[in-house]
MOPAC internal coordinates of N, CA, C and O (Angstrom, degrees):
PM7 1SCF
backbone

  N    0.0000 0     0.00 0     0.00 0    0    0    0
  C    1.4447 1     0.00 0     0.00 0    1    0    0
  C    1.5210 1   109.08 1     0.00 0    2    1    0
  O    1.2310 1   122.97 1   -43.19 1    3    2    1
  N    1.2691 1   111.92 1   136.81 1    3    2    1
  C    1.7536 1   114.95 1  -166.20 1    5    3    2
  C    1.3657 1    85.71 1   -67.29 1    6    5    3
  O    1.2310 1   110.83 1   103.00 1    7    6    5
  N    1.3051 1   134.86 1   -77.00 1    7    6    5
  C    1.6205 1   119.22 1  -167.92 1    9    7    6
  C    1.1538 1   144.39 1   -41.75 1   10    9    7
  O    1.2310 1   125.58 1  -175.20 1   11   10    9
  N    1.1603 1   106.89 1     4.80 1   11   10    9
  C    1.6908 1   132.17 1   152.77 1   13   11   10
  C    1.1962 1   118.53 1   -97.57 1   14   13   11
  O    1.2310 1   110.53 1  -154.52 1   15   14   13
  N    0.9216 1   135.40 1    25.48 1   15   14   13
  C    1.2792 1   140.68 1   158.84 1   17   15   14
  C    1.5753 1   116.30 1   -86.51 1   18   17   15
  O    1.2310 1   111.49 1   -25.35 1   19   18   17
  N    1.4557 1   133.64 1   154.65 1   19   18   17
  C    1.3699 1   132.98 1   133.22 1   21   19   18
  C    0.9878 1   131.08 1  -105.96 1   22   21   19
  O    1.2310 1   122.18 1   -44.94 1   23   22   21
  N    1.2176 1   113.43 1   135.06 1   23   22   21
  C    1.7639 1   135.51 1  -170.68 1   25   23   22
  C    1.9023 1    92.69 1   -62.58 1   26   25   23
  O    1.2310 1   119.73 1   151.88 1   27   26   25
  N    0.7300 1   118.12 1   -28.12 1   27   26   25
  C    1.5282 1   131.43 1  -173.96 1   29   27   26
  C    1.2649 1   110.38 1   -57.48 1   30   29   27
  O    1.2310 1   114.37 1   147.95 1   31   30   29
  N    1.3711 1   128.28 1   -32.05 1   31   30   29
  C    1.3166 1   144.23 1  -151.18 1   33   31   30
  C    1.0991 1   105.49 1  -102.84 1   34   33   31
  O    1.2310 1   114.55 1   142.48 1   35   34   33
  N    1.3716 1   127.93 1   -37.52 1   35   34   33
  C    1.4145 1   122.11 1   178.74 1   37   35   34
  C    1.7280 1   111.26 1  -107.74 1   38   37   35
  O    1.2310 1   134.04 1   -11.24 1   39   38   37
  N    1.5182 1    90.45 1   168.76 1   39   38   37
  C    1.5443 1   112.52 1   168.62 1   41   39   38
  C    1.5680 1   110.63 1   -77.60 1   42   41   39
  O    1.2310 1   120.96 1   -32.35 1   43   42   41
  N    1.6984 1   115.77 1   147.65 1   43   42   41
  C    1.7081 1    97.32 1   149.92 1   45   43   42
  C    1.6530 1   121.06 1  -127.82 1   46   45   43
  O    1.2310 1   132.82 1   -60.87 1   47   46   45
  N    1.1874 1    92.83 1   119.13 1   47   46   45
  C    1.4926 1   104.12 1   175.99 1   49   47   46
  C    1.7854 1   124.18 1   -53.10 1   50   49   47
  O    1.2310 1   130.49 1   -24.19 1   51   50   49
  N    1.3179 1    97.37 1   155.81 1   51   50   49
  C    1.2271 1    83.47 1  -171.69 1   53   51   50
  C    1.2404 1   134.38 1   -57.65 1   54   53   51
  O    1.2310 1   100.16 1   -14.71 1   55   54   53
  N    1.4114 1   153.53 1   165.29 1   55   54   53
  C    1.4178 1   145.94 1   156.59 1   57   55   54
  C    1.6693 1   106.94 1   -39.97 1   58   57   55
  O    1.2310 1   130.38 1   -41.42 1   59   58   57
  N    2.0600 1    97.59 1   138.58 1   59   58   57
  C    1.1233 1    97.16 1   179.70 1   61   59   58
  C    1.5411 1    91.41 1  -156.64 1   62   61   59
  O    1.2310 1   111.08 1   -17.72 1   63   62   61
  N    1.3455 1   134.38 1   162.28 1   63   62   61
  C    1.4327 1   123.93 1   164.53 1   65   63   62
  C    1.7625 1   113.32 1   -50.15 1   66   65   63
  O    1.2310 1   129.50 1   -25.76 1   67   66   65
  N    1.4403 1    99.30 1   154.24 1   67   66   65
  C    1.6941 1   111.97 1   172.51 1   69   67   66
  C    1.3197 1   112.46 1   -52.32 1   70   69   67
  O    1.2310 1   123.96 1   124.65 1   71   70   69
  N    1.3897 1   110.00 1   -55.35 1   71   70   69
  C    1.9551 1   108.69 1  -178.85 1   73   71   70
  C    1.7858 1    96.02 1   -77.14 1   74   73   71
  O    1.2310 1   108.21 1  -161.60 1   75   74   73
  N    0.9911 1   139.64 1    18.40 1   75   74   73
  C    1.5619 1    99.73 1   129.88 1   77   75   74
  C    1.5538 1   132.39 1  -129.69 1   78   77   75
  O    1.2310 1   127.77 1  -124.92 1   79   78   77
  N    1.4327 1   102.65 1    55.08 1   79   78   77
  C    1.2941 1   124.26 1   178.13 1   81   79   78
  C    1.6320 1   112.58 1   -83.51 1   82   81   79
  O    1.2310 1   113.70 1   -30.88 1   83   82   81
  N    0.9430 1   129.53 1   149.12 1   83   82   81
  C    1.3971 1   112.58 1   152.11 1   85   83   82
  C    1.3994 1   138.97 1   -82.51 1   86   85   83
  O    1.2310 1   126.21 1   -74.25 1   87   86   85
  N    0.9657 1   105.67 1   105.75 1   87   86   85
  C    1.8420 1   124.37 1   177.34 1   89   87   86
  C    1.7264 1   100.05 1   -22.91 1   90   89   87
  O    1.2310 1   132.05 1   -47.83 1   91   90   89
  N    1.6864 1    94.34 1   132.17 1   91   90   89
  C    1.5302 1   120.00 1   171.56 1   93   91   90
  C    1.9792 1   104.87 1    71.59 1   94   93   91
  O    1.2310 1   123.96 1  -148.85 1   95   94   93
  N    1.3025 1   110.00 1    31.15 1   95   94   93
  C    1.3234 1   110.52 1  -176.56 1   97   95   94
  C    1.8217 1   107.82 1  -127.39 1   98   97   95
  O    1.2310 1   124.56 1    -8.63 1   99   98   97
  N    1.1238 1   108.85 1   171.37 1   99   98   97
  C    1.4477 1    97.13 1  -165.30 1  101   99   98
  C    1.8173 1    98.59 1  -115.69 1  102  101   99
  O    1.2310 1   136.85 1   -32.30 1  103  102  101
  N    1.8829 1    84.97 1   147.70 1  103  102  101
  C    1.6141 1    96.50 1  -162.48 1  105  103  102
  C    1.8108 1    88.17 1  -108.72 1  106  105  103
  O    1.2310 1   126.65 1   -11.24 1  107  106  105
  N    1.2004 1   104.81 1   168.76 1  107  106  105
  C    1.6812 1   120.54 1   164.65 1  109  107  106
  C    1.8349 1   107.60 1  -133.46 1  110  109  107
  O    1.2310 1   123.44 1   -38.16 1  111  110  109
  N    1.2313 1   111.01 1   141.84 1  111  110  109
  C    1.5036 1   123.46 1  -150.78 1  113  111  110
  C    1.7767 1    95.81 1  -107.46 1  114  113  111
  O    1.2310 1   116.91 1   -90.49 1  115  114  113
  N    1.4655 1   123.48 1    89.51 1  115  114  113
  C    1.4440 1   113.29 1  -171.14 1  117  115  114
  C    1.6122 1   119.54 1   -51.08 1  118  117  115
  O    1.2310 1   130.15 1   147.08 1  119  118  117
  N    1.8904 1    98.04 1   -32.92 1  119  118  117
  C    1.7003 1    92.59 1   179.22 1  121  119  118
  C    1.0805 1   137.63 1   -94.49 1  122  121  119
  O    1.2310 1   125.71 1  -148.53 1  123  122  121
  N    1.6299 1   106.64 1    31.47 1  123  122  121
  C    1.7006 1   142.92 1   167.69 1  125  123  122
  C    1.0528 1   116.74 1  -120.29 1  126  125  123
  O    1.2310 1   115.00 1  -172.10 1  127  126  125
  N    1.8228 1   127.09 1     7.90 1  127  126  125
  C    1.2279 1   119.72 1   171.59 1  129  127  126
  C    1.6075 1   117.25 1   -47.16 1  130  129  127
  O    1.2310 1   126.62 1   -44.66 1  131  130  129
  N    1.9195 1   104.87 1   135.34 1  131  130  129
  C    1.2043 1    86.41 1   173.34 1  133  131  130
  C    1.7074 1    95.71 1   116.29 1  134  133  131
  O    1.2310 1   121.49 1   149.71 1  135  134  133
  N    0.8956 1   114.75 1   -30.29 1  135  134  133
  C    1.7370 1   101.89 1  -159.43 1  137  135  134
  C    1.2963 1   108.13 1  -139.99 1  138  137  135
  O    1.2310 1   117.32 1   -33.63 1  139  138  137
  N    1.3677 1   122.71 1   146.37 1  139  138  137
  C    1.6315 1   148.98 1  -178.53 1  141  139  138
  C    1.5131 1   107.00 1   -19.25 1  142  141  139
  O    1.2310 1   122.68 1   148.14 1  143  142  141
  N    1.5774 1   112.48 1   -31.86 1  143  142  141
  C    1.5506 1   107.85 1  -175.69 1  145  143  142
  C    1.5459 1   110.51 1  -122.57 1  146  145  143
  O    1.2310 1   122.07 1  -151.78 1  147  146  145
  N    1.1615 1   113.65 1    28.22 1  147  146  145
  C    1.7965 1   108.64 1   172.53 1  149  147  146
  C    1.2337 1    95.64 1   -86.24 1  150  149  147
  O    1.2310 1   105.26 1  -106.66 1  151  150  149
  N    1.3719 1   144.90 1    73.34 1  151  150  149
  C    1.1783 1   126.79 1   163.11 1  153  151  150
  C    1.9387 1    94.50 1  -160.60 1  154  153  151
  O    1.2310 1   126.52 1   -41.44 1  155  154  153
  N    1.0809 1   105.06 1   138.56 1  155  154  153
  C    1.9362 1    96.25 1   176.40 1  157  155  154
  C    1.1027 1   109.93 1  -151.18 1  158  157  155
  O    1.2310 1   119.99 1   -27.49 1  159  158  157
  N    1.3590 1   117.62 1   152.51 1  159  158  157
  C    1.7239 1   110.56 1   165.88 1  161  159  158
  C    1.4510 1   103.32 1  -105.58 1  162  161  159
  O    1.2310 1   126.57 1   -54.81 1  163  162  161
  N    1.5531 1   104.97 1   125.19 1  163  162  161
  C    1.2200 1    98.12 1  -177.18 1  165  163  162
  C    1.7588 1   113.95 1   -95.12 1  166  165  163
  O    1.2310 1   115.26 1   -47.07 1  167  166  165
  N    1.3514 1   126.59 1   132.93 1  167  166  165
  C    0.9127 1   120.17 1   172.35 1  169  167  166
  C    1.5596 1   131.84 1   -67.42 1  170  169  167
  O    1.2310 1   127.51 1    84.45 1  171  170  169
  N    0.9171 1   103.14 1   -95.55 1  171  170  169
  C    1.5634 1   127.10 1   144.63 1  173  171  170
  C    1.3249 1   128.20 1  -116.74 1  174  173  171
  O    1.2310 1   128.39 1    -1.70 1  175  174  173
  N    1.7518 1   101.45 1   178.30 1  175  174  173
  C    1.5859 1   131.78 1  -170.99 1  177  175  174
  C    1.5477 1    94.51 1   -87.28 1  178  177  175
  O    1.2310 1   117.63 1   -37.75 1  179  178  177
  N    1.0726 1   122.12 1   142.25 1  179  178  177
  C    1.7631 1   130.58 1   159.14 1  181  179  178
  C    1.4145 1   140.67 1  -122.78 1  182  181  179
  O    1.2310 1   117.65 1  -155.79 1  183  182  181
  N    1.4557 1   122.08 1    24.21 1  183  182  181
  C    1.4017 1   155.71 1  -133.01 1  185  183  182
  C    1.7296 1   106.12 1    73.39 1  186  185  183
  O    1.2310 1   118.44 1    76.04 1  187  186  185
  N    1.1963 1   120.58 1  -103.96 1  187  186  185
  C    1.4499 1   135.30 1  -136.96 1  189  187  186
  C    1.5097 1    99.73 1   -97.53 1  190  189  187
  O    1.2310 1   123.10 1   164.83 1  191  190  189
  N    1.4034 1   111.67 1   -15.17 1  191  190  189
  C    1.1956 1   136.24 1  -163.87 1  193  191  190
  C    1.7713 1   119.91 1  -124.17 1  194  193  191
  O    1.2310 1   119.37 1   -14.30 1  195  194  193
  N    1.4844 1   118.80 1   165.70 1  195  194  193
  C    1.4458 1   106.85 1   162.06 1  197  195  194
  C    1.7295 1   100.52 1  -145.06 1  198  197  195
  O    1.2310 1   131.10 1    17.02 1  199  198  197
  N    1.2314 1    96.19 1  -162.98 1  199  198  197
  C    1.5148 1   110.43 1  -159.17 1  201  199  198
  C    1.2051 1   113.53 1  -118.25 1  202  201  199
  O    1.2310 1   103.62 1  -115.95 1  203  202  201
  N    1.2110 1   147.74 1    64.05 1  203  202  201
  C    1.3099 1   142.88 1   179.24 1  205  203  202
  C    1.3808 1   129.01 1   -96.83 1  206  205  203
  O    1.2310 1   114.28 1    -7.09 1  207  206  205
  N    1.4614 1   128.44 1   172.91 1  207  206  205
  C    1.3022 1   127.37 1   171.20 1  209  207  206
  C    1.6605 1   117.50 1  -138.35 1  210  209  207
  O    1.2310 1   132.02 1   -37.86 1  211  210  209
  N    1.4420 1    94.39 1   142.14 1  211  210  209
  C    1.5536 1   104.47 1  -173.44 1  213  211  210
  C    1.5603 1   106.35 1   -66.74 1  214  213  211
  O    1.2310 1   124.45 1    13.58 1  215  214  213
  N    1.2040 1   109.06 1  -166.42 1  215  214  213
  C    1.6858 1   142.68 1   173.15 1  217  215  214
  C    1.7407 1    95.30 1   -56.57 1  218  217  215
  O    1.2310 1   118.41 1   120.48 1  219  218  217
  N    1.6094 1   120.63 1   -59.52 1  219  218  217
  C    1.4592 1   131.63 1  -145.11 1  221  219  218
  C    1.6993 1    84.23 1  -108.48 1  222  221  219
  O    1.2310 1   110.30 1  -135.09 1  223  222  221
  N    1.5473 1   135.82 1    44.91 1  223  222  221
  C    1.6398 1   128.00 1  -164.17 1  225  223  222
  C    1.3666 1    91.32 1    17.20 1  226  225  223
  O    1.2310 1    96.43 1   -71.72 1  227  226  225
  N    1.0757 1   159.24 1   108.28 1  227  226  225
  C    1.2867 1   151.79 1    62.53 1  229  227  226
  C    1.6646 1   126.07 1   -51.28 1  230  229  227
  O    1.2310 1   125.70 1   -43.67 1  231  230  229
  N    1.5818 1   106.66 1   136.33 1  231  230  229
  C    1.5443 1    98.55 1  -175.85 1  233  231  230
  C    1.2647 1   121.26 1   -87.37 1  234  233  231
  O    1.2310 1   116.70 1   -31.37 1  235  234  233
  N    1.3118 1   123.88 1   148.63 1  235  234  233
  C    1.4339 1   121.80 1  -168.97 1  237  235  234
  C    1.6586 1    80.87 1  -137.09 1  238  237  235
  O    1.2310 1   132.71 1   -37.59 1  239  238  237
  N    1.7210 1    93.06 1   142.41 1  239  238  237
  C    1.1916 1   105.16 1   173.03 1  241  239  238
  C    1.8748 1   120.20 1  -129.93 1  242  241  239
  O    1.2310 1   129.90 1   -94.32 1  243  242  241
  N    1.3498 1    98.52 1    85.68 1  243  242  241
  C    1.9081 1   108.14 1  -159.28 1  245  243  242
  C    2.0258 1   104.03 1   -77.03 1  246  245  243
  O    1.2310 1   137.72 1   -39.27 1  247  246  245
  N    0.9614 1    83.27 1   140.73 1  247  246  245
  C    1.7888 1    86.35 1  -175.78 1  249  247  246
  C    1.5358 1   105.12 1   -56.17 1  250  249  247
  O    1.2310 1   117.44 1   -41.61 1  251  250  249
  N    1.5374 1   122.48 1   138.39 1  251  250  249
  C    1.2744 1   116.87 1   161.48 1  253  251  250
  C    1.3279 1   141.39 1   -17.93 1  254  253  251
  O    1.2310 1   125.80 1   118.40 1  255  254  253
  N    1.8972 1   106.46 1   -61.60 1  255  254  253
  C    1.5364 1   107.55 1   178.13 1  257  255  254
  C    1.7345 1    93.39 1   -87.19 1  258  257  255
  O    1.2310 1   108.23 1  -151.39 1  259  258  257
  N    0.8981 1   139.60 1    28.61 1  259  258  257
  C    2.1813 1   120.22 1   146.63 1  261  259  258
  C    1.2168 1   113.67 1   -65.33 1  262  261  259
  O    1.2310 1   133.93 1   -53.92 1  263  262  261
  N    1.9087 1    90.67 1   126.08 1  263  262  261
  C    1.8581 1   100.75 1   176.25 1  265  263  262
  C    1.1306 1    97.10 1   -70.14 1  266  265  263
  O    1.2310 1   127.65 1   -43.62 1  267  266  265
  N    2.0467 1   102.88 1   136.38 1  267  266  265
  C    1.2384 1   113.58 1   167.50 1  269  267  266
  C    1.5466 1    96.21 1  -113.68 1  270  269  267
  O    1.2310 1   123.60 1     5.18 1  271  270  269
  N    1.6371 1   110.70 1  -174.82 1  271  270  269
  C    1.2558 1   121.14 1   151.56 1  273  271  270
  C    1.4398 1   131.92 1  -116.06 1  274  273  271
  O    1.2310 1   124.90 1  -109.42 1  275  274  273
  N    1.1577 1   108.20 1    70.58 1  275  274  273
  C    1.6869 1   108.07 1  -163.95 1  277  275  274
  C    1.9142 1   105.39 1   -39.85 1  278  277  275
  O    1.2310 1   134.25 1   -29.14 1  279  278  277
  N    1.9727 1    90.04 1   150.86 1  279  278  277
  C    1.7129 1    93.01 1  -168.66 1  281  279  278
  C    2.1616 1    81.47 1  -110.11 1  282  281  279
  O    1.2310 1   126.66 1     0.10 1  283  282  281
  N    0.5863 1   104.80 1  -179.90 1  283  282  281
  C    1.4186 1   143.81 1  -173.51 1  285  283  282
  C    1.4280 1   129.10 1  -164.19 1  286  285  283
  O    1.2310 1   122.55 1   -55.33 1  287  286  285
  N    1.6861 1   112.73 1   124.67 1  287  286  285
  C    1.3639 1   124.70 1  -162.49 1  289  287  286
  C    1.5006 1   107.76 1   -92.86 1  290  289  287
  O    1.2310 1   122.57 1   -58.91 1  291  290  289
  N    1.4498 1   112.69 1   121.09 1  291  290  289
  C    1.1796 1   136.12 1  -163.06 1  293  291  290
  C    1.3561 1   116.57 1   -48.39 1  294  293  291
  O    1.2310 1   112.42 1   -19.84 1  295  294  293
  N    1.3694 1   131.92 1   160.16 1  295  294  293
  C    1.8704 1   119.38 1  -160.12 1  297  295  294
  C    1.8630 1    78.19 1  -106.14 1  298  297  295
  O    1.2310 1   125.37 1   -32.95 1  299  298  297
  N    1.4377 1   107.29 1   147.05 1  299  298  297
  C    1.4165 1   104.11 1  -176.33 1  301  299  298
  C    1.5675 1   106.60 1   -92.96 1  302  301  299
  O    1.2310 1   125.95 1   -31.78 1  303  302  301
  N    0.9525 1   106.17 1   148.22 1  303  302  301
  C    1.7913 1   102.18 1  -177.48 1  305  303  302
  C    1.0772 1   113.05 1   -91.69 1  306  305  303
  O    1.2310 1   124.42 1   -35.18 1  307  306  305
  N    1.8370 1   109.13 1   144.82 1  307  306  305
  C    1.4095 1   129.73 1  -168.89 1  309  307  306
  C    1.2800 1   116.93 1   -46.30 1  310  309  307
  O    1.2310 1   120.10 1   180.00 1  311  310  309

């Protein structure tokens, strides 16, 4: 469940379009910094569209080319 997650845990990469994220990984939304829903797991692409889910699983569906910031889960130290 995305709301078990911490934002703490990962890195965020730089901004890049949605289709070239990697599928089932979690994006952060730069022009929502700041608020309850900058954070998503994106599922997949669906043509023109994709499939994601908020904080509360609600689906959000962000256009393909929206800059995201893909997050990446931190390498744990030795």
């Amino acid at each position: 469940m995305i709301s078990e997650i911490d934002i703490r845990d990962f890195d965020i990469l730089p901004i890049r379009e949605l289709y070239k994220v990697k599928p089932r990984s979690y994006i952060k939304l730069p022009w929502m910094e700041g608020t309850d829903d900058d954070v998503l797991f994106f599922d997949h692409i669906d043509g023109m569209y994709s499939y994601c889910l908020n904080m509360q699983n609600q689906v959000i569906h962000l256009q393909a080319w929206a800059e995201v910031a893909p997050l990446v889960k931190k390498a744990k130290p030795d």
